[in-house]
C-alpha positions, -999 to +999 in steps of 0.1 A: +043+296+051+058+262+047+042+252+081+009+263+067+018+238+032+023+212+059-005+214+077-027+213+039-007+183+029-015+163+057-051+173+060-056+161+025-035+128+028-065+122+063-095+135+040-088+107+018-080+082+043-110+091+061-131+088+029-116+055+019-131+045+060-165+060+054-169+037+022-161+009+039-186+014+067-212+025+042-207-008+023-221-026+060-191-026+082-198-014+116-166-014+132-131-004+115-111-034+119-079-037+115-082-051+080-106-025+070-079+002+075-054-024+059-071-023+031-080+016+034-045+021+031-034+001+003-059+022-018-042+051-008-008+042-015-023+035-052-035+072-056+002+088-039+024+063-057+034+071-096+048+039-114+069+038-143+052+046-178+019+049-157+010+073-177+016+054-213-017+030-211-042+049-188-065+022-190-044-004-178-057-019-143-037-008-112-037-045-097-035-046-059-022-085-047-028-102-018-007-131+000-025-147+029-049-122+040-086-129+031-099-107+057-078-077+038-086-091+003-128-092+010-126-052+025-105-043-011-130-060-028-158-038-011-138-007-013-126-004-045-160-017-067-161+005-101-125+028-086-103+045-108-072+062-101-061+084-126-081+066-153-067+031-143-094+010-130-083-009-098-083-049-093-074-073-068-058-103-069-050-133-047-013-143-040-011-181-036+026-183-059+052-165-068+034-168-106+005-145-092+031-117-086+035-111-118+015-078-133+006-067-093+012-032-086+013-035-051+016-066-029+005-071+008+022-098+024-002-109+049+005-144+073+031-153+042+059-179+061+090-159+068+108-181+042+083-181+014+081-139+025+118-131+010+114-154-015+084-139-031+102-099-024+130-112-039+109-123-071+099-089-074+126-068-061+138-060-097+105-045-106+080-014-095+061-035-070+051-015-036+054-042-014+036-042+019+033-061+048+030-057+089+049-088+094+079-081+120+110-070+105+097-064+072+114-036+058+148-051+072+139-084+047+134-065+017+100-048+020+089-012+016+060-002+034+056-016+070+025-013+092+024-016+131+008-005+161+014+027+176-011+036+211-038+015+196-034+032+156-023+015+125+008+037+111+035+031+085+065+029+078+086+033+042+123+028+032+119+052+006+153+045-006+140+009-016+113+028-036+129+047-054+155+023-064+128+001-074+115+029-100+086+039-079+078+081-070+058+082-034+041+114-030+056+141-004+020+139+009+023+104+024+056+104+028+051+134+053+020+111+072+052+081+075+079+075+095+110+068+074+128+039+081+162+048+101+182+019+099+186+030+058+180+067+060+207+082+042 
C-alpha cells in the first residue's frame, strides 16, 4: 500500500513538472534548455513549499528573485504570466543587491561571485527564503536547494534541515523526487 502512495506522489510531483515544461514550450520555446527547467522548477518549489503565515494575506505576491541569471529570469517571466498559487499571485524580481532580497520568497543564485554568494545567504539566512542555486558547493555555504547534473538530467538536492530551521515546510511530494543532502542528514 505505501509503495502504491509512493508511486502517486511522485507521478503527481512529474505531472506538474511536466506541465510547468509544456507551458514553456507553448509560450515559443523549442528546445528545454537548461534554464527553461531552471526556471520550471523554481515554480514548483513555490506550489510544494508552505511559508510562515502564508495563509494570513492570501493575496500577497509569492516573489521569486533572481541573482545573475537573465536567461532563468526571461523563462519565469514566460512561465508564470497571470499564475497563482494558492491565491498568491506570483512575481519575479531581479537580484542585483542584497536590498533586492528583501520580500523574495525564493532566491536563485545564478553566476553570483562566491564571495558576494554567502554574503547575500547570510543576509537572509534568518528568514523563510528558499534559497537556490546550482553553483558548486552550494548547500555546504549555506544554501538549500542545489541543482546538478545527473546522466544528462537536471536533479536536486535539499538540506531539509536548513529548511526547516529557516521556518519553511517542503512537501513529502518533492522531498521524495530529491536527494537529501548527506553531509547534514541527521
Amino acid at each position: 500500500m505505501r509503495f502504491a502512495q509512493d508511486i502517486g506522489r511522485r507521478l503527481v510531483c512529474m505531472l506538474c513538472f511536466a506541465a510547468s515544461l509544456v507551458a514553456v514550450q507553448a509560450q515559443g520555446t523549442q528546445t528545454f534548455s537548461a534554464s527553461a527547467v531552471k526556471a520550471a522548477y523554481l515554480v514548483n518549489f513555490a506550489k510544494f513549499t508552505t511559508w510562515p503565515n502564508q495563509q494570513a494575506n492570501p493575496q500577497m505576491p509569492l516573489v521569486i528573485g533572481v541573482a545573475d541569471d537573465r536567461e532563468v529570469e526571461e523563462f519565469l517571466f514566460k512561465l508564470i504570466a497571470g499564475q497563482k498559487i494558492q491565491e498568491h499571485p506570483l512575481r519575479v524580481r531581479r537580484v542585483m543587491s542584497d536590498s533586492d532580497l528583501a520580500g523574495c520568497h525564493i532566491v536563485y543564485f545564478g553566476d553570483v561571485l562566491a564571495g558576494d554568494l554567502v554574503r547575500m545567504i547570510e543576509t537572509i539566512a534568518n528568514g523563510p527564503v528558499l534559497t537556490v542555486s546550482s553553483a558548486q558547493g552550494f548547500l555546504e555555504k549555506g544554501g538549500m536547494v542545489g541543482f546538478y547534473s545527473e546522466n544528462k538530467n537536471l536533479r536536486f538536492e535539499i538540506d531539509s534541515a536548513r529548511t526547516a530551521e529557516s521556518g519553511l515546510v517542503l512537501s513529502s511530494r518533492l522531498l521524495a523526487l530529491a536527494r537529501s543532502n548527506p553531509q547534514r542528514a541527521r
